[in-house]
C-alpha positions in Angstrom: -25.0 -24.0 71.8 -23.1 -25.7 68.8 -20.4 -24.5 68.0 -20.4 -23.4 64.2 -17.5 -25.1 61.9 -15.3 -22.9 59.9 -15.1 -23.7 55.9 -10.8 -24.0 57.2 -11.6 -26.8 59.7 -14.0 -28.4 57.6 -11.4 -28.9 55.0 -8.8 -29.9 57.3 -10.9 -32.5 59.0 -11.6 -33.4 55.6 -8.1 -34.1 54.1 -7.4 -35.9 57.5 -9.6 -38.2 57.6 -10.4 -39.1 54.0 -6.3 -39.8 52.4 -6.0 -42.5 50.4 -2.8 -43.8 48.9 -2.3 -44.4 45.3 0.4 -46.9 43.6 3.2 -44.4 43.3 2.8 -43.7 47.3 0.8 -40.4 46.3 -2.3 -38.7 48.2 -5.2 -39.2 46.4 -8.3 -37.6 46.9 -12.1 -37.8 45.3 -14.3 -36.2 43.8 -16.8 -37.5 46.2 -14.5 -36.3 49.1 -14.4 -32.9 47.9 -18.0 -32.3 47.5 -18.3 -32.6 51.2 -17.0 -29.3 51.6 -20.3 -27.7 49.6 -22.0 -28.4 52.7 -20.3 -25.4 54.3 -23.1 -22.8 54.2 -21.7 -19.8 52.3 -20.4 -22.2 49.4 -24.1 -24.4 49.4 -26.5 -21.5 47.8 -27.1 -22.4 44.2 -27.2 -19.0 42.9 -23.7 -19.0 43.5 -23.3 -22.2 40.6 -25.2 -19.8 38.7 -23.9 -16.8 39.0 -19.8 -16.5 38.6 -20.8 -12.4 40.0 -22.2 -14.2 43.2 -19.7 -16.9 43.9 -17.0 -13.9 43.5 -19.0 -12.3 46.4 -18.9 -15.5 48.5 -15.5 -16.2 48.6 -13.3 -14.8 51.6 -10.4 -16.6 51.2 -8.1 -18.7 48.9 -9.3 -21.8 50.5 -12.5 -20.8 49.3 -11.5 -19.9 45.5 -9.9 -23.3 45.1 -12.4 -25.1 46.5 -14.9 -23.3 44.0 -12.4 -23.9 41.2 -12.5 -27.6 41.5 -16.1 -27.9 42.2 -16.9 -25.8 39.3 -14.1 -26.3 37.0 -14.2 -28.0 33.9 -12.4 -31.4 33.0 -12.5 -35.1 34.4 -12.7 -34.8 38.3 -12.6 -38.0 39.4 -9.8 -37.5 41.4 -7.9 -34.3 42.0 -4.9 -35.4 40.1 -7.1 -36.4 37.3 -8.2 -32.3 37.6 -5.4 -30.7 37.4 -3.7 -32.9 35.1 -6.9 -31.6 32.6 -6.4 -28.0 32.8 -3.3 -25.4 32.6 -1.8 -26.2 35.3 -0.9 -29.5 34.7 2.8 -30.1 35.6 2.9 -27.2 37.3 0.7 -27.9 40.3 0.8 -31.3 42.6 -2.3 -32.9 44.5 0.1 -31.7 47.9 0.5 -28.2 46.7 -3.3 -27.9 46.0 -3.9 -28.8 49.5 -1.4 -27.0 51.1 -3.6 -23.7 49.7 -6.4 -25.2 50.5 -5.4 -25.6 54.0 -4.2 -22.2 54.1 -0.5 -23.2 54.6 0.4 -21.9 51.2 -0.1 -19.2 48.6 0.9 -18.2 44.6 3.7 -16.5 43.4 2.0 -13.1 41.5 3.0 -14.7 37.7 0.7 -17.7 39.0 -2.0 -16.0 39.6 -3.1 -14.1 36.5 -2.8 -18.0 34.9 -5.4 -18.7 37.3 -7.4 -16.2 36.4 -7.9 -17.8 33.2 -8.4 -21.0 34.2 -11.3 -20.6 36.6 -14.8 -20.8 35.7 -16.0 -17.4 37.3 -15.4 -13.8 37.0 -13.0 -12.3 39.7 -11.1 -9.4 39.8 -7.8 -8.9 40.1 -7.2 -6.4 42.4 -9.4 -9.9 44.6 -7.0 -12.5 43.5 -3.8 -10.6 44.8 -6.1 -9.6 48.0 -6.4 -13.2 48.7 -3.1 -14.3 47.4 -1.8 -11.7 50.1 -4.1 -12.8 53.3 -2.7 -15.9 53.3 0.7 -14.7 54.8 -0.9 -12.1 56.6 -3.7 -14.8 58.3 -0.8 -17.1 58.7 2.9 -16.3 59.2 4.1 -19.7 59.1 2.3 -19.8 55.2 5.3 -20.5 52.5 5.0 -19.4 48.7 4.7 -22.2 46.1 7.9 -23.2 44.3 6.1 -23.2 40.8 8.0 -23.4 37.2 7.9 -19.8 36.3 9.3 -20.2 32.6 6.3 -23.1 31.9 3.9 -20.7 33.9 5.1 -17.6 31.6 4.9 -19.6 28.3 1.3 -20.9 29.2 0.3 -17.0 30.0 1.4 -16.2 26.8 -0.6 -18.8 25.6 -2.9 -18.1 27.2 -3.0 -14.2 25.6 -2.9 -15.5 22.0 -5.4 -17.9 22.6 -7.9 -15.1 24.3 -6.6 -12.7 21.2 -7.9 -15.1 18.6 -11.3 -15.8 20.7 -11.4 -12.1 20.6 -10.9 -12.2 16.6 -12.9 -15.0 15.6 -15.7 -13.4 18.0 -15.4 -10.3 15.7 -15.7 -12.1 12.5 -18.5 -13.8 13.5 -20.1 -10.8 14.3 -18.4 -8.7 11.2 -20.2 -11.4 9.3 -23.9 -11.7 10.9 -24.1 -8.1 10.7 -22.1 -7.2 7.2 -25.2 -4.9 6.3 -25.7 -2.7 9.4 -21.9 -2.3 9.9 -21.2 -1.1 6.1 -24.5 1.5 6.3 -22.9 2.8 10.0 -19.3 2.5 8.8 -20.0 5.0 5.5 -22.0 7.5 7.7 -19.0 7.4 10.3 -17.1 8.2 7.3 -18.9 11.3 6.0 -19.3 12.7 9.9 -15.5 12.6 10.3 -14.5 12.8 6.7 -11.9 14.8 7.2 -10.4 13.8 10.4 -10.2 10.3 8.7 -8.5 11.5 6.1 -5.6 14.1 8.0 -5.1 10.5 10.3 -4.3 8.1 7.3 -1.9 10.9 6.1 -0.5 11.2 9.4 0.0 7.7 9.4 1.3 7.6 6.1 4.1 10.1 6.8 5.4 8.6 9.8 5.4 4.9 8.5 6.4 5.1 4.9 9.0 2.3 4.6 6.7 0.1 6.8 3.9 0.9 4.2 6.5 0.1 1.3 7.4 -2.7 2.9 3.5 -4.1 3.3 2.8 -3.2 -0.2 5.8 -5.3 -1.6 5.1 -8.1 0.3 1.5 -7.8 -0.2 2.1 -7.8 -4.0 4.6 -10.1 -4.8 1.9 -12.7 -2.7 -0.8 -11.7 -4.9 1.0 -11.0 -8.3 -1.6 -12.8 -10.1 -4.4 -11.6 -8.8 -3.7 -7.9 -9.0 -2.3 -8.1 -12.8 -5.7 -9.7 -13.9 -7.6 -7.5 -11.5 -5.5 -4.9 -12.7 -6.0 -6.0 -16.8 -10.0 -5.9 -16.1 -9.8 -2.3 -14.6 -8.2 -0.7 -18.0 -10.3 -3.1 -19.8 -13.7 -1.6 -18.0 -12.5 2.1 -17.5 -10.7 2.5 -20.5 -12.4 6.1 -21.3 -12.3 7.0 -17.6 -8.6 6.3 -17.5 -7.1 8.1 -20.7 -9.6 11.6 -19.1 -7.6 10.9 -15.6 -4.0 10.7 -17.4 -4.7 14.1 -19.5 -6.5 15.9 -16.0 -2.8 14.8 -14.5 -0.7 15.7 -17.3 -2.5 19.5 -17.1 -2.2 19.7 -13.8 1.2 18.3 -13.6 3.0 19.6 -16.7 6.4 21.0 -14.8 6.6 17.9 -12.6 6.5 15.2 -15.8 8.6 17.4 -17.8 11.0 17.6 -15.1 11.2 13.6 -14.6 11.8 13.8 -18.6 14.5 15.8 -18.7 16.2 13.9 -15.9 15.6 10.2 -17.4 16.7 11.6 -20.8 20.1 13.5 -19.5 20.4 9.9 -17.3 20.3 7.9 -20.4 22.7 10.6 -22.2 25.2 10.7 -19.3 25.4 6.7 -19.2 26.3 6.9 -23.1 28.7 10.0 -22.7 30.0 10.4 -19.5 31.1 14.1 -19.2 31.3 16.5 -16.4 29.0 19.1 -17.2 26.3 16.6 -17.6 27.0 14.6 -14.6 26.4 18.0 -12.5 23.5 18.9 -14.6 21.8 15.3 -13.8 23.3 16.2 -9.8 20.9 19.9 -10.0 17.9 17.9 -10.9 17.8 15.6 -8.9 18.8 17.9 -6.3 16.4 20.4 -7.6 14.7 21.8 -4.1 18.3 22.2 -2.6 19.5 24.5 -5.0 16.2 26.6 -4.9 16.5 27.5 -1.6 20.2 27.9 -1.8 19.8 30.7 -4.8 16.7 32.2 -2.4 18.8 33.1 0.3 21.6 34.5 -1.8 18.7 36.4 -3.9 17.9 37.6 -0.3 21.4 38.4 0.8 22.7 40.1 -2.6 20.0 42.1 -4.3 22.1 44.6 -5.9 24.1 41.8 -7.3 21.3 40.2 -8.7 19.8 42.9 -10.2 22.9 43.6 -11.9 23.1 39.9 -13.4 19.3 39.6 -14.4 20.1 43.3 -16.5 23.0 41.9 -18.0 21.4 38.3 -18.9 18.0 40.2 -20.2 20.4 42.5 -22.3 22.2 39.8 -23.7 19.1 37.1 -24.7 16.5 39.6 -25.6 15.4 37.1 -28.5 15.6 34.3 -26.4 13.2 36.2 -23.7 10.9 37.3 -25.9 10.7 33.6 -27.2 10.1 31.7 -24.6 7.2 34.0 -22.9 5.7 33.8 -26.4 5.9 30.0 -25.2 4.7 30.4 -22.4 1.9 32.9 -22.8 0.8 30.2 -25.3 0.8 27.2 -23.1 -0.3 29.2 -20.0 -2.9 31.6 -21.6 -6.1 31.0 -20.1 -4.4 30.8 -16.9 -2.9 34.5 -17.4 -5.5 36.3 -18.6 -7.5 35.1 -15.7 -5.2 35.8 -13.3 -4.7 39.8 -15.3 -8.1 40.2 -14.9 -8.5 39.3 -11.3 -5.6 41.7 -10.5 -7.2 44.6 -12.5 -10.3 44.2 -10.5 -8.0 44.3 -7.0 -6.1 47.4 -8.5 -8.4 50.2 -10.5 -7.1 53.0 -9.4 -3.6 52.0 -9.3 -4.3 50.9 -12.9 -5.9 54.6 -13.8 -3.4 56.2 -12.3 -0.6 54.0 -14.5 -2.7 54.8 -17.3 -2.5 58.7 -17.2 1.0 58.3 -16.2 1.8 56.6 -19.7 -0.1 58.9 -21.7 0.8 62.0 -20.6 4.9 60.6 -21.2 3.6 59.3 -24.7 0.9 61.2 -26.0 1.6 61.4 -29.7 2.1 57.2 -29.6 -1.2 56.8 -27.8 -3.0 59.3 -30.1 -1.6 57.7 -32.9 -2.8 54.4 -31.6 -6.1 55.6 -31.0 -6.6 56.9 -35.1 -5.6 53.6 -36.0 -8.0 51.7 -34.2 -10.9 53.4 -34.5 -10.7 53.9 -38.6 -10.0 50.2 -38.6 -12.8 49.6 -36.2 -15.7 51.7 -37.1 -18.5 49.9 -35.5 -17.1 49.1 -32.3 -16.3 52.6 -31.8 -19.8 53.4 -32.6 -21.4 51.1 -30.1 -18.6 52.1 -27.8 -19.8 55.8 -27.6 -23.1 54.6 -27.6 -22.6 52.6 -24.4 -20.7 55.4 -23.2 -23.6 57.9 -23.8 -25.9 55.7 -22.4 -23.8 55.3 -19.5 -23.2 58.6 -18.4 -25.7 60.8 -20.2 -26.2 63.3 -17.3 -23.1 63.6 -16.9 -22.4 64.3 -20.5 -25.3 66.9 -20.7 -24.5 69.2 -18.4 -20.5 68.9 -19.6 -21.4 70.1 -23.7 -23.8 72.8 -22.2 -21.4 74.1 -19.8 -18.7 73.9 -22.9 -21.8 75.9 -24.8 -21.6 78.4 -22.2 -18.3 79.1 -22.3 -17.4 79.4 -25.6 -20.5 80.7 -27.6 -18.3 81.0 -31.3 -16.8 78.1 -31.2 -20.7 76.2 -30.6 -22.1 78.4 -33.2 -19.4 77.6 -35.8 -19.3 74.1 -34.7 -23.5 74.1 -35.3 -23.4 75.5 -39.1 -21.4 72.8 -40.1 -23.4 70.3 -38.5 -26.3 72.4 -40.5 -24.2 72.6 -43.6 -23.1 68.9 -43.8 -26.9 67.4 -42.9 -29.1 70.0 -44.4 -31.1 67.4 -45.7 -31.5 66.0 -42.9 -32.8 68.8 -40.9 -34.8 69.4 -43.7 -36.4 66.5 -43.6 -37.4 66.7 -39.5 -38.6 70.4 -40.1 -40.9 69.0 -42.5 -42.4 66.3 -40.3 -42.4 68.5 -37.3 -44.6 71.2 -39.4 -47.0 68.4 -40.6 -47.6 67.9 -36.9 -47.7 71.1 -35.8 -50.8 71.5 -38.7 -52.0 68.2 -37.8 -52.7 69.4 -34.6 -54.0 72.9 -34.8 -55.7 72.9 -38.5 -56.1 69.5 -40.0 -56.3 68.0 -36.5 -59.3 70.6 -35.4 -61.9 70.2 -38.5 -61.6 66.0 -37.9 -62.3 66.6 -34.6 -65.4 69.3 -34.9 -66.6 66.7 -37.8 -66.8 63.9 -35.2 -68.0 65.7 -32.5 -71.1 66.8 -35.2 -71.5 63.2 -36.0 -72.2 61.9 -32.6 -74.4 64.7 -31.5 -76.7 63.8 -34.9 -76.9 60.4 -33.9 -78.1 61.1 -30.4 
């Protein structure tokens, strides 16, 4: 029985029997000296040219992956120096060192090995790479590790990694730009799924990089200058309308905030033409605005009595000035107030009613008083305000004037003959309509009747 040749042996026999010599005293070796070992069996299948997943299964050994590396590598391989002088490694790996993994008396150092990774022309894994890289010292004790460059092999890794990062980019672009329209319809419905998300991120973001943001925007402009001042000039030129809406919508909604960077820039300019103390701290409070609040809250908090006592003795001392300025404000801020007064009303009736009976009973005359006036200077709105009262609550009012009847009989009567005495014409008139159809009904009414009924029975 033959005995079967191992891909080891084969490579050896190989190397031994096939060195040639070039001019610098240098073993050479061909291309046509390395395909002999594709005749080993595992490495002769052609699905495993085709397919980088099956060659990756094939290989058992470094030997192996070298061998497969220089039969399926790219770049001149007319000789082996020729090979690796074409690829990554060149000036980092010799023709001897080649062989010396090939003939399993050698193996990587670890930074070597993810460079190799990128040079080959198949898929392996890494966790693979290292497992091979190891069995070499483990198959072979005597094995030594390659004295490789390790600054040249760490720049070309890095190399290496940009170059793969701008594969990876320019792979993106392409396909950014093949398919612009699907990506911008999937893009805008990602958007409104995760609308808000997206938008608690970016101020995240914001937040925690604001001088890096600062920083990108300066840069970004003082590069583009021209470009965003005319982009910029055609904007106002198109949106003009839109704009000066947006500026008066800010200036309602920001009123304190602009009139508080007013009053700084003005008492700024002042200071810089009349430097005097009181100003400079004045200038020092607004701009230091937020501190103070929270300074004067806590000693609100701490000294009530105290601050009760200074409010009473500033209101008693500006009453004109108070009154003034929330005649101001209820002016500027009217809307707003009555709003907010009515909302409050509607959360507090019966504390309001309660208020309300409190006041009058404590000024009766004044309210009375009030009242007179009002309703003789506003005779119809009283009038349709007792009507809507009436309406309202008429039940209610029923039964209330005939149990008032009830109970005080003279006082009805009397109050009824001057309701007779000051319409008697008009209860004359009504007495005289209701008799018409009271005799409409049982005189007048009867004889049309009777005629009618005579009438039809004639006819029949």
């Amino acid at each position: 029985m033959e005995k079967k040749v191992t891909l080891e042996q084969e490579i050896a026999e190989l190397f031994d029997e096939n060195q040639l010599i070039d001019e610098d005293g240098m073993v050479e070796y061909s291309r046509q000296d390395l395909q002999l070992i594709a005749d080993v069996e595992d490495l002769t299948d052609k699905n495993s040219i085709v397919s980088g997943h099956t060659i990756n299964k094939e290989i058992d050994t470094l030997s192996e992956l070298f061998v497969s590396w220089f039969l399926y590598g790219e770049g001149p391989k007319s000789s082996l120096s020729d090979f690796l002088d074409s690829g990554k490694f060149k000036d980092i790996l010799s023709p001897e060192q080649f062989i010396a993994v090939v003939n399993n008396d050698a193996y990587l150092p670890e930074e070597a090995l993810y460079l190799l990774k990128g040079v080959l022309n198949f898929n392996i894994h890494s966790s693979k790479l290292s497992y091979l890289n190891n069995k070499v010292f483990r198959d072979n004790k005597m094995a030594f590790c390659l004295d490789l460059d390790q600054d040249e092999i760490l720049n070309r890794i890095n190399g290496q990694i940009v170059e793969k990062e701008q594969k990876i980019k320019k792979d993106r672009a392409d396909y950014r730009k093949r398919n612009a329209a699907e990506l911008k319809e999937y893009f805008k419905k990602y958007r409104q799924l995760h609308q808000e998300r997206i938008r608690e991120r970016d101020r995240q973001y914001r937040e925690n990089n604001v001088e890096k943001i600062r920083k990108y925007h300066q840069k970004y402009h003082q590069e583009h200058r021209e470009e965003l001042l005319a982009k910029s000039a055609r904007y106002v030129a198109e949106n003009h309308e839109k704009i000066l809406q947006y500026k008066k919508e800010y200036r309602l909604k920001n009123r304190d905030k602009i009139a508080q960077a007013n009053r700084l820039r003005y008492y700024k300019k002042k200071y810089a033409a009349q430097p005097t103390e009181k100003l400079r701290k004045f200038i020092y409070y607004l701009e230091h605005r937020e501190e103070f609040k929270n300074r004067c809250r806590l000693w609100r908090e701490n000294n009530p009595e105290r601050y009760r006592e200074l409010c009473a003795g500033y209101r008693q001392n500006n009453v004109e000035r108070i009154k003034e300025h929330k005649r101001k404000y209820y002016a500027a801020h009217k809307e707003k107030i009555l709003a907010k007064n009515k909302e409050w009303r509607g959360n507090n009736k019966e504390k309001i009613k309660e208020s309300s009976r409190r006041y009058y009973q404590e000024h009766r005359e004044k309210r009375r008083e009030q009242n007179r006036d009002w309703v003789s200077g506003n005779p119809e709105r009283r009038k349709e305000q007792k009507r809507r009262a009436y309406e309202n609550n008429k039940e209610k009012i029923l039964e209330k004037n005939a149990l008032w009847r009830r109970e005080n009989p003279d006082k009805a009567k009397a109050q009824q003959a001057r309701y007779r005495e000051a319409h008697a014409s008009e209860i004359k008139a009504r007495a005289k309509l209701a008799k018409s159809k009271i005799r409409f009904r049982t005189k007048t009414g009867g004889k049309i009747l009777g005629l009618l009924a005579g009438i039809m029975n004639s006819k029949v």
